[in-house]
C-alpha positions as CSV (number, residue, x, y, z in Angstrom):
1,X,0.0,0.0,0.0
2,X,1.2,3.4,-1.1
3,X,1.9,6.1,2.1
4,X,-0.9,8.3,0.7
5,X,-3.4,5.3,0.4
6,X,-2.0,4.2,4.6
7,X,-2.8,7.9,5.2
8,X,-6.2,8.0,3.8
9,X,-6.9,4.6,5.4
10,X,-5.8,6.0,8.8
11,X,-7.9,9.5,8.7
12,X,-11.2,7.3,7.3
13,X,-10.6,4.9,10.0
14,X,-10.3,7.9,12.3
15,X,-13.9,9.9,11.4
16,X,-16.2,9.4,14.0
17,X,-19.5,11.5,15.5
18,X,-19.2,13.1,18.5
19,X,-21.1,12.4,21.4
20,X,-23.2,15.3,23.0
21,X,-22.0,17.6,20.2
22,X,-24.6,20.4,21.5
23,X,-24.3,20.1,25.3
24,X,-20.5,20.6,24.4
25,X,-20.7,23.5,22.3
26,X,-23.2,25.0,24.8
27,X,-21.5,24.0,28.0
28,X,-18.0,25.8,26.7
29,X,-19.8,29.2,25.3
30,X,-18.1,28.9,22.4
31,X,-17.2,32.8,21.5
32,X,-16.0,35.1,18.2
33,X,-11.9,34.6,18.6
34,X,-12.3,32.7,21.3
35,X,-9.0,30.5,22.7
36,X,-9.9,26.4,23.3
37,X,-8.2,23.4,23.8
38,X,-9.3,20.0,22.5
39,X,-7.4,17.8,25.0
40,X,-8.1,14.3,23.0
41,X,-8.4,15.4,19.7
42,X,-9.6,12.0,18.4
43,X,-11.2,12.1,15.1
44,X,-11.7,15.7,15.7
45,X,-15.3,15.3,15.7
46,X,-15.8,17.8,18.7
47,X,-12.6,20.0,17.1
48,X,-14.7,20.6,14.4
49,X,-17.5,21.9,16.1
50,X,-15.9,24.7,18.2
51,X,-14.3,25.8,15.1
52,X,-17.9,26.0,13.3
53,X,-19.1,27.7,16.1
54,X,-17.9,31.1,15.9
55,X,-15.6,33.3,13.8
56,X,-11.5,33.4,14.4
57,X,-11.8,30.3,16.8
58,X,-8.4,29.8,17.8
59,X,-8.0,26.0,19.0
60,X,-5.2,24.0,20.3
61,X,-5.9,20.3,19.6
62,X,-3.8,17.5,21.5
63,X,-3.7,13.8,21.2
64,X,-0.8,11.3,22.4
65,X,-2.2,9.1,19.3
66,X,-0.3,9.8,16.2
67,X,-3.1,8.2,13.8
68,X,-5.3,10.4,15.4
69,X,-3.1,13.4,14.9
70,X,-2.8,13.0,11.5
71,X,-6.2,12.3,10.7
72,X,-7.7,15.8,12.4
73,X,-5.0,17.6,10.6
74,X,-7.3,16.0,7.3
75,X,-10.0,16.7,8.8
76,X,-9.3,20.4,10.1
77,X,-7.3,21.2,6.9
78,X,-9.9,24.6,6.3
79,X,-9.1,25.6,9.8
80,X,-5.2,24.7,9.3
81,X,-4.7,28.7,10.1
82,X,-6.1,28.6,13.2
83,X,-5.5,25.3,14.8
84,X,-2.2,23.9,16.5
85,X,-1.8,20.2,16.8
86,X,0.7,19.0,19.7
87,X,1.5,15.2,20.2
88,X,1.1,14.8,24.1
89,X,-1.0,13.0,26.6
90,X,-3.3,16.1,28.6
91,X,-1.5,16.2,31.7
92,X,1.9,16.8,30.2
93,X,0.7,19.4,28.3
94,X,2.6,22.6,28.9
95,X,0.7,26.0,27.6
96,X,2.9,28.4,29.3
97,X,1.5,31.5,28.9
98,X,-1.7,30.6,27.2
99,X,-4.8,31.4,29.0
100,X,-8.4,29.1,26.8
101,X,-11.3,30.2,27.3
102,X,-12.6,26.4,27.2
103,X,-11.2,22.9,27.8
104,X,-12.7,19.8,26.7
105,X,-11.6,16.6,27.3
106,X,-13.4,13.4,26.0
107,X,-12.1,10.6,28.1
108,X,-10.8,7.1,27.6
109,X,-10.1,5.1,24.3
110,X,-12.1,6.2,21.3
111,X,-14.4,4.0,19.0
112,X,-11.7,4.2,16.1
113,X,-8.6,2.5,18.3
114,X,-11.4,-0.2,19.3
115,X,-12.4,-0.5,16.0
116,X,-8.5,-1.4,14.5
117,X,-7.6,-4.9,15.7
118,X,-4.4,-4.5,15.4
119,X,-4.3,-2.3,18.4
120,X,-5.2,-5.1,21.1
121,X,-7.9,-3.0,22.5
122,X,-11.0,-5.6,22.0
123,X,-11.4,-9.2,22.3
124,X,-13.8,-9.3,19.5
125,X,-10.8,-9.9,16.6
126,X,-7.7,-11.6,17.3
127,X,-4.8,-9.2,17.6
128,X,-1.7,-8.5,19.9
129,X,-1.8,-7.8,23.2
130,X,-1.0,-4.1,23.0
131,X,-3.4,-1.4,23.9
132,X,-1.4,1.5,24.0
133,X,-2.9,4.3,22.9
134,X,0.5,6.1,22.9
135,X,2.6,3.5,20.5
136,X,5.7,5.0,21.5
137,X,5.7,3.9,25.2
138,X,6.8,0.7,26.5
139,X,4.4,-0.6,28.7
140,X,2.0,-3.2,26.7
141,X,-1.2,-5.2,28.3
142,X,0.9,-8.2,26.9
143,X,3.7,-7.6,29.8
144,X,1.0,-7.1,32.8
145,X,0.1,-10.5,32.2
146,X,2.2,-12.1,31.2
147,X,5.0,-10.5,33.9
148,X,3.2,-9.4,36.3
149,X,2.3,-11.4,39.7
150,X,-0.7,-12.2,40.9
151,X,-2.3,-10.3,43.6
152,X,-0.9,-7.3,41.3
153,X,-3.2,-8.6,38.2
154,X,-5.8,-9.1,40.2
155,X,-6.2,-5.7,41.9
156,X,-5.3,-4.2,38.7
157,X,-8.5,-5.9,37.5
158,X,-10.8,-5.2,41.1
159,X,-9.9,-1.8,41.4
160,X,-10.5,-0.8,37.2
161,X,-12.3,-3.0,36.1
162,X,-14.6,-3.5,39.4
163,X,-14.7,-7.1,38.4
164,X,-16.1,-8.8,41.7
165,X,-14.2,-12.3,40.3
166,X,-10.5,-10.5,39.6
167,X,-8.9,-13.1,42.1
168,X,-10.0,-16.3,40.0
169,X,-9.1,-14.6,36.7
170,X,-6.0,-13.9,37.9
171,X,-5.4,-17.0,38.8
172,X,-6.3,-18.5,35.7
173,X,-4.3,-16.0,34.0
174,X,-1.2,-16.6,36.0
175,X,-2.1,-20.5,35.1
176,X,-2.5,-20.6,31.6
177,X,-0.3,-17.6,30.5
178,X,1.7,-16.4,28.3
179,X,-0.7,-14.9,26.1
180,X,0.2,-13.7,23.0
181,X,-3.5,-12.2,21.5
182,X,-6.7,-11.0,22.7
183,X,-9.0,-13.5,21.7
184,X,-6.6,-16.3,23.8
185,X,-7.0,-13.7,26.5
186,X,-10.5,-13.7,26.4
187,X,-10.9,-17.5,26.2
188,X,-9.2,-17.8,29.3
189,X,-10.8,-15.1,31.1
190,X,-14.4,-16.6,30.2
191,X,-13.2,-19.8,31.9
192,X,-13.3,-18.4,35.0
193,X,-16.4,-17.5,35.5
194,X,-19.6,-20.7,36.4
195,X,-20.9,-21.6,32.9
196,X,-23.9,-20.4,33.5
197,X,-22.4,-16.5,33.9
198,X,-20.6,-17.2,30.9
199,X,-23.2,-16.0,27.9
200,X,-24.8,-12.4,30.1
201,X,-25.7,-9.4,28.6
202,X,-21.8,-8.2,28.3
203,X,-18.7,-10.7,27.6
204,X,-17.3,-12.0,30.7
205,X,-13.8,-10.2,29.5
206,X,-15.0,-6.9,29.4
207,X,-14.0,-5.3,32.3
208,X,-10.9,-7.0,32.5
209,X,-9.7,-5.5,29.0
210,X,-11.0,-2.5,30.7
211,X,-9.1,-2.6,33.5
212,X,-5.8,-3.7,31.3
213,X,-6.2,-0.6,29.3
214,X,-6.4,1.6,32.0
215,X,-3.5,0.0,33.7
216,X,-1.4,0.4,30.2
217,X,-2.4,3.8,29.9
218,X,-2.4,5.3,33.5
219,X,-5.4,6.6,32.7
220,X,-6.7,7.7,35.8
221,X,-3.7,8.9,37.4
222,X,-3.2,10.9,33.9
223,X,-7.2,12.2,34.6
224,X,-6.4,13.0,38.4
225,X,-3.2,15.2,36.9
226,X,-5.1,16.8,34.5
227,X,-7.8,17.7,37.0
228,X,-5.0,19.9,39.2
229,X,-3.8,21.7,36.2
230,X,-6.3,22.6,34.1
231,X,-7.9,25.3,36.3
232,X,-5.2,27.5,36.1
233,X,-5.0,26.7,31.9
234,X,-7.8,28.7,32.3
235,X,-9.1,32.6,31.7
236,X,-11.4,34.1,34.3
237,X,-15.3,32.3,33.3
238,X,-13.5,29.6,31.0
239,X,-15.2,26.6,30.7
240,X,-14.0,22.9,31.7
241,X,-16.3,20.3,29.8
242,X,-15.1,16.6,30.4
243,X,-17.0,14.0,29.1
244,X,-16.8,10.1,30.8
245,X,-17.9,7.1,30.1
246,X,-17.5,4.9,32.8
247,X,-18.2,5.5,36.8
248,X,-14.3,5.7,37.6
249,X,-14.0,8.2,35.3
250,X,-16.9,10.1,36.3
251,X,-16.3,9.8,40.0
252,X,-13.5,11.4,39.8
253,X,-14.7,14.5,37.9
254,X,-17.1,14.5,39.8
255,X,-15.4,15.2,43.4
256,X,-12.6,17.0,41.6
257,X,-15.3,19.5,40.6
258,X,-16.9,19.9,43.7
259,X,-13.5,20.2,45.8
260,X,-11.3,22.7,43.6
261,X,-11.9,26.1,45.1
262,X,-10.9,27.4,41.5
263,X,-14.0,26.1,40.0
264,X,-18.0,26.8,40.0
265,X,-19.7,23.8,39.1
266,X,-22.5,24.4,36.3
267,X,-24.5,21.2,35.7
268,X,-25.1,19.9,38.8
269,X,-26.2,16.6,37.2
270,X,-24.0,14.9,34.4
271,X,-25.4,15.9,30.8
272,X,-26.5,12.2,28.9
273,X,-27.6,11.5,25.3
274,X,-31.4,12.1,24.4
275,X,-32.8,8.7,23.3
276,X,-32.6,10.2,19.3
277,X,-28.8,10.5,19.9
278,X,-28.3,7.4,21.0
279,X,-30.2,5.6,18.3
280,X,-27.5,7.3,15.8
281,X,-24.1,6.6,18.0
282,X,-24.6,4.0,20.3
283,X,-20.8,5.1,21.4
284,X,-23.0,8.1,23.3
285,X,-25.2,5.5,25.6
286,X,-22.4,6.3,28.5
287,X,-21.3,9.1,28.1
288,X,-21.3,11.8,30.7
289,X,-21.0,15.7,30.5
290,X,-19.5,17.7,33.4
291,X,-18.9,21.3,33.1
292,X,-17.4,23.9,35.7
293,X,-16.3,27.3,35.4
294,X,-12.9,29.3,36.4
295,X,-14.0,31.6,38.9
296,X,-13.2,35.5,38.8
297,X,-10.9,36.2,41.6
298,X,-10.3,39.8,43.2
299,X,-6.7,40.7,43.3
């Protein structure tokens, strides 16, 4: 395959809707030559529509996923003038003396990295153990287990994956490894659960691959950091809009909200999908909205 046909493969791949677009445009205010930064960038589905929703937008889009950097440059080419793409995850991010006046952050992996096999983030295709969405760090969810010990595997998968059964998959893990693919993974997984718990409404692997991809990516210690920072990224009334989609995630938006003196809390209650929404993009059924404001301090 030629690198221009790989590169329109990747930003195809990459084009997704996103999830609450109006509570989002709404809950940041969106303002003529206004500053915002798109803190997962993704498929730039949410990019797009703070651009679109005023004049001389000026955005700053982030993403610690290449493929997903280069596919919103595609997509954001008419905006190429007014948009900045940096490769980081959120909390490194270092704006200096920048000052947006919103912040949104749409947590967690996107639909596009589930959707590519080859990324070892779903048990649904064969594929390698990765799950990284940063390719360039080392950590893989094919060295937590098959390296790690026990009782570490298994809180890994209690604590985020809330998986009531962690000790017996660990075990079997531990057992039966090493695993070199997801769908050997999942196999074994499955086997640790009664047979009659074995066919529910969700795969009995699920919140083990959850909890592996969190582990991988430090994902709520890299939500937790971004939480103390953001704030002061800030102007005075700037928005911070952070969409979840799992109660980890949301938890801790939730009580980082209510306990940062820097912020005023505006929805009081999570923004969801109407039902119509999420009929189009099932992606949305989840998905939470929390938005607070930078309070206006007297100096």
């Amino acid at each position: 395959m030629s690198e221009d046909a790989s590169q329109d493969k990747i930003s195809s791949s990459f084009f997704h809707l996103p999830v609450l677009p109006q509570p989002v445009v709404e809950g940041l205010q969106v303002k003529a030559g206004g500053r915002y930064l798109d803190a997962t960038v993704g498929g730039a589905g949410h990019s797009l529509l703070i651009l679109q929703a005023a004049p001389e937008v000026q955005l700053v889009a982030l993403d610690q996923d290449l493929q997903a950097i280069a596919a919103a440059q595609e997509r954001l080419s008419d905006f190429k003038e007014q948009v900045t793409f940096v490769h980081t995850n959120f909390a490194q991010f270092a704006p200096e003396t920048l000052q947006f006046d919103g912040i949104l952050a749409d947590i967690g992996v996107s639909s596009t990295q589930l959707d590519q096999a080859q990324r070892g983030f779903s048990f649904r295709q064969e594929a390698p153990l990765d799950m990284r969405m940063d390719s360039t760090q080392a950590l893989t969810a094919e060295e937590i287990v098959n390296h790690w010990d026990e009782k570490t595997i298994a809180d890994t998968i209690y604590e985020y994956g809330e998986e009531r059964l962690s000790r017996r998959i660990a075990r079997r893990i531990v057992e039966q490894r090493p695993f070199q693919t997801t769908t050997d993974l999942a196999y074994a997984i499955a086997g640790a659960f009664p047979p009659k718990a074995r066919h529910g409404r969700i795969h009995p692997a699920t919140r083990s691959f959850q909890a592996l991809r969190i582990a991988v990516n430090g994902e709520l210690t890299v939500l937790r950091e971004f939480l103390a920072q953001a704030p002061d990224w800030l102007a005075p009334e700037g928005r911070l809009a952070i969409i979840s989609f799992h109660s980890l995630e949301d938890r801790i938006v939730k009580y980082a909200y209510r306990e940062d003196e820097r912020l005023q809390i505006i929805t009081k209650k999570p923004l969801v999908a109407t039902p119509e929404e999420v009929r189009e993009n099932k992606r949305s059924r989840s998905a939470k909205l929390r938005v607070a404001e930078r309070k206006v301090t007297n100096t």
